[in-house]
C-alpha positions in Angstrom: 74.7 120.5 68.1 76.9 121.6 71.0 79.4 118.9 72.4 79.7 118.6 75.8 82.4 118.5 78.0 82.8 115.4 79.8 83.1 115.7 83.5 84.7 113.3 85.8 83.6 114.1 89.6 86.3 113.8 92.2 84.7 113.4 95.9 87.3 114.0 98.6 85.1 116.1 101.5 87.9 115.9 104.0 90.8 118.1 105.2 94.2 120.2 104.8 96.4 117.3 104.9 93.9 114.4 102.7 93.7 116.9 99.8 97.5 117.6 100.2 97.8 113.8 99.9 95.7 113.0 96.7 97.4 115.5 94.8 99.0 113.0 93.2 95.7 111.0 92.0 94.1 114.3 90.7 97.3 115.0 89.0 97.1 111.6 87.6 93.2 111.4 86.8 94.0 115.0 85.2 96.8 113.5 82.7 94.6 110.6 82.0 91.7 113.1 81.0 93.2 116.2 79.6 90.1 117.4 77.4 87.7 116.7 80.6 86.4 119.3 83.4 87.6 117.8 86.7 85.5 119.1 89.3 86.5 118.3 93.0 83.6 117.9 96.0 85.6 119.6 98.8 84.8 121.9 101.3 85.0 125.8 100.1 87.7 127.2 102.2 90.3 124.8 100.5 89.1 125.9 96.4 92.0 128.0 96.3 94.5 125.0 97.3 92.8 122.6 95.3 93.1 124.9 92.3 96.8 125.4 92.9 97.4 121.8 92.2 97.3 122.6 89.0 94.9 119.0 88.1 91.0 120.7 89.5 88.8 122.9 87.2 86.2 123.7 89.9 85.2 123.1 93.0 82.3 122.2 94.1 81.9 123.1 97.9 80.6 119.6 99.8 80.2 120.3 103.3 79.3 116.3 104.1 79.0 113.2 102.3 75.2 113.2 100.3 75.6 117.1 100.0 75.4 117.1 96.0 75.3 120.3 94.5 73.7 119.4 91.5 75.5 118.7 87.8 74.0 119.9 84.1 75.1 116.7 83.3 75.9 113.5 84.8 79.7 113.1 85.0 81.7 110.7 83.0 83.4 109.4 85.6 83.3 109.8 89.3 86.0 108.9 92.1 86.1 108.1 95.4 89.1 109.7 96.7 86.9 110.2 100.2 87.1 106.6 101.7 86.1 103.0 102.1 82.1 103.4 101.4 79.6 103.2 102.0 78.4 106.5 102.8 80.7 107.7 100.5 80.0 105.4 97.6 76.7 106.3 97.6 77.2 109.3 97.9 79.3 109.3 94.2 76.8 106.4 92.5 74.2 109.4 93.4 75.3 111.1 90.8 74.2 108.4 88.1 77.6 108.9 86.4 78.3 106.5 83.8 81.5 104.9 85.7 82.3 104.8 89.4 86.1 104.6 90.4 86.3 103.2 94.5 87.3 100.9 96.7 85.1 97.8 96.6 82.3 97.1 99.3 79.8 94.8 99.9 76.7 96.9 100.2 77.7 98.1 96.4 78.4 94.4 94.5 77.5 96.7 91.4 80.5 98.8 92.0 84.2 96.8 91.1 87.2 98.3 93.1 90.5 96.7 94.6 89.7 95.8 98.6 90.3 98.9 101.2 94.0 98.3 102.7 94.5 99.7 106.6 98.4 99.0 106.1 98.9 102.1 102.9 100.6 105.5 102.9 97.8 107.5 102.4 99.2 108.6 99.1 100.0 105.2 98.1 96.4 104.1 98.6 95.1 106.8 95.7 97.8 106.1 93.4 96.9 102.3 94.0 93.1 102.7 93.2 93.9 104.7 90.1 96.0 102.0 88.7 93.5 99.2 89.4 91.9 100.7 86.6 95.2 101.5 84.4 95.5 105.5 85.3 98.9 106.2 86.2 100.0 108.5 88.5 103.5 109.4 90.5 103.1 109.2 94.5 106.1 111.5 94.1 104.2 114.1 92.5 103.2 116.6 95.9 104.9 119.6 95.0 103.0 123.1 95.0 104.2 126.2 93.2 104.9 128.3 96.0 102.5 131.2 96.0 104.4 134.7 96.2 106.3 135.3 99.4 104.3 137.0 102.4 106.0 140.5 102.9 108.4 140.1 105.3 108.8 137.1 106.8 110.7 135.2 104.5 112.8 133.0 106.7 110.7 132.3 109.8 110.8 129.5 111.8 106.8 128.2 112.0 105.8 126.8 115.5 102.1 125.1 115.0 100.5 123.8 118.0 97.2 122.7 116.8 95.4 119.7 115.7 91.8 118.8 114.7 92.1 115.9 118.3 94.0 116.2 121.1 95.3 112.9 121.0 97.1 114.6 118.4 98.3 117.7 119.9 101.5 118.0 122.0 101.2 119.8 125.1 101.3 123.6 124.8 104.2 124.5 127.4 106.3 121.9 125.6 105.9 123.9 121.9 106.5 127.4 124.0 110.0 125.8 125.1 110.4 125.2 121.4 109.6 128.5 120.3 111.3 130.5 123.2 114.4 128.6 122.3 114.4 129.1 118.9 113.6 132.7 119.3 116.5 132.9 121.8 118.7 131.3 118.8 117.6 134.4 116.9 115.0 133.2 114.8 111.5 135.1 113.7 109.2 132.4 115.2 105.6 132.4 113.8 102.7 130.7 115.3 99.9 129.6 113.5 96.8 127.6 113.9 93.1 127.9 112.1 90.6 130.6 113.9 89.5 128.3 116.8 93.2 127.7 117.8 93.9 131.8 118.3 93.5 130.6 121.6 96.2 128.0 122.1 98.4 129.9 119.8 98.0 132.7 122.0 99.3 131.0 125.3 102.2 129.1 123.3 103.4 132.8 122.1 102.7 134.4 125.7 104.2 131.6 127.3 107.2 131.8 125.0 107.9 135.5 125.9 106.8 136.2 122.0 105.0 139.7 121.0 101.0 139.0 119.9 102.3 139.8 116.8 103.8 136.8 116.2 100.7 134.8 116.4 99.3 134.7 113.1 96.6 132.1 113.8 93.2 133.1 112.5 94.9 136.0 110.1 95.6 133.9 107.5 93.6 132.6 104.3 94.7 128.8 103.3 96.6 130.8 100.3 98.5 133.0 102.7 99.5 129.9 104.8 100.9 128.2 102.5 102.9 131.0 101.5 104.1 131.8 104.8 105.1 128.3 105.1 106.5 128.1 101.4 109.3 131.3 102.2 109.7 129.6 106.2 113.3 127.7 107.1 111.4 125.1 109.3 108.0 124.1 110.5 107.1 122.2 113.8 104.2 120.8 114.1 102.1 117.6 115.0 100.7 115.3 112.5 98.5 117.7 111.0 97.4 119.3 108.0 100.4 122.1 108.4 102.9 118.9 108.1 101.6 118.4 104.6 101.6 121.9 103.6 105.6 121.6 104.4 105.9 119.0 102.4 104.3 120.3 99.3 106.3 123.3 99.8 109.3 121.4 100.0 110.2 123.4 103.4 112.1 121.3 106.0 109.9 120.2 109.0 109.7 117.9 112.1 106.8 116.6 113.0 105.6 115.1 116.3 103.3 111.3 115.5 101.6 110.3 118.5 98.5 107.4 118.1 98.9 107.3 114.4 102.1 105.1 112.2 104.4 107.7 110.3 103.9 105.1 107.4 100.4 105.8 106.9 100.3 110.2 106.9 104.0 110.9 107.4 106.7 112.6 105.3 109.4 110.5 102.8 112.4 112.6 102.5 114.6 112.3 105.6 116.5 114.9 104.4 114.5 117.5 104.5 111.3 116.0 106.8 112.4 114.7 110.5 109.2 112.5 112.0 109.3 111.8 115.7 107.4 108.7 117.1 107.5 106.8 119.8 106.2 103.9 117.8 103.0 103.6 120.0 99.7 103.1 118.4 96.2 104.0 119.7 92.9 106.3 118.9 93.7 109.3 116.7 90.3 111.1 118.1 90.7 110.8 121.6 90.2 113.2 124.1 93.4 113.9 125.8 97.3 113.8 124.0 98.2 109.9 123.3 100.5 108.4 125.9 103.4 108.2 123.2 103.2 111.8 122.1 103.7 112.5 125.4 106.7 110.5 125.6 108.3 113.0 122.4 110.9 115.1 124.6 111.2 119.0 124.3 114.9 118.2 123.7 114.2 115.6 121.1 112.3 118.0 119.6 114.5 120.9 119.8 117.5 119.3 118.5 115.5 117.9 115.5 115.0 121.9 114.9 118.6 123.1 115.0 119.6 120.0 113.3 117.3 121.0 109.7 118.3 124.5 110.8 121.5 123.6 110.3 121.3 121.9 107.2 119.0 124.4 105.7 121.5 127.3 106.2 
């Protein structure tokens, strides 16, 4: 009779940056379970990433919670690495699996979990629910292997201007005076951004007096970006999923916080990572750049730059 492998079922249907951020707890949940398949819900364009982790066995591409791509079997285990519930608790107690790892919530009594926390690192707050049910894991543990270098441009200095809101996004003209500075400095300034940002990158790099060859927004698989930023000397960006990449690729960074706390998303190592923040709070969605983004100067931001610069040469 054949054994089967037990499967424990990972949900985290978010983006760049949250799956950056649970490395951790996969890398935990796989040491805890080293003869099971962990399979990841996620969406598809991040399989490669989440297989460079080194914890995932598969992914299974989840476009939205209750999108359940069905299972020969049902899973062992299955984790809530996606959020507070209760779409997405139901969403993993779909799935029948014989244990259910989550935050608690009171439309699922049936379902024990620690309470949801606002005030956690995001990190913190996976490592945390692991060891609620003794699985130990390292919030220290981000670190990709670096995929090989992209052929020359080893070296660059990455501008991204992007962000998923533009309460999150600093204004354009302020990141072309960053890269037209640097670039006067005699750097290689990239700037990058997913397919719908070719746009802004465009302006920043036209604005900056920067050939269209410099923008590589749109050109670039999630592989090939973090390799770019893996063999870059800095990366400036907002509080996005680029931050993260430079953190798990250990490559020195300043990063612009506007309505959302540092504490919760940002970077530890003040060595390597400079955060900017006015220390304002407000909606990370909104419409239009948050008031204390906007109060980030370009020559705050510029002398963060030359300062990791510096350092880094």
């Amino acid at each position: 009779m054949a054994v089967t492998t037990p499967v424990v079922y990972v949900l985290r249907a978010l983006g760049l940056g949250d799956l950056l951020t649970a490395v951790p707890a996969l890398r935990g949940l796989r040491r805890h379970y080293p003869v099971a398949r962990l399979v990841l819900a996620a969406p598809e364009r991040y399989r490669e990433l989440a297989l460079m982790t080194g914890a995932v066995d598969d992914v299974v591409p989840t476009a939205a919670l209750g999108d359940l791509a069905p299972l020969r079997h049902p899973p062992e285990l299955a984790v809530n690495l996606h959020g507070s519930g209760p779409q997405s608790i139901s969403h993993v107690v779909a799935l029948e699996p014989r244990a259910v790892l989550s935050h608690r919530h009171r439309r699922f009594p049936a379902v024990p979990g620690p309470p949801w926390r606002e005030d956690l690192h995001e990190v913190d707050r996976w490592c945390m629910l692991l060891a609620s049910a003794g699985i130990a894991s390292d919030p220290s543990d981000l670190i990709l292997d670096r995929p090989a270098a992209t052929p020359g441009r080893a070296g660059t200095v990455v501008v991204h201007p992007g962000a998923s809101a533009a309460a999150r996004r600093w204004p354009l003209d302020r990141f072309a005076q960053i890269a037209a500075a640097l670039h006067a400095d005699g750097h290689d300034v990239l700037v990058t951004g997913v397919a719908d940002e070719r746009p802004l990158a465009i302006e920043v790099a036209e604005a900056a007096g920067l050939p269209e060859s410099s923008v590589m927004a749109g050109r670039l698989t999630v592989r090939e970006l973090v390799s770019l930023i893996g063999c870059s000397r800095l990366v400036v960006c907002g509080d996005t999923g680029v931050g993260h990449v430079a953190t798990a690729t250990s490559t020195p960074s300043v990063v612009l916080f506007g309505p959302t706390a540092p504490s919760r998303w940002g970077p530890r190592n003040p060595d390597r990572h400079l955060v900017l923040w006015s220390g304002r709070l407000g909606d990370p969605h909104g419409d239009r750049p948050h008031r204390g983004l906007l109060e980030i100067a370009v020559s705050d931001v510029l002398d963060a730059s030359r300062a990791l610069l510096a350092r880094s040469a």
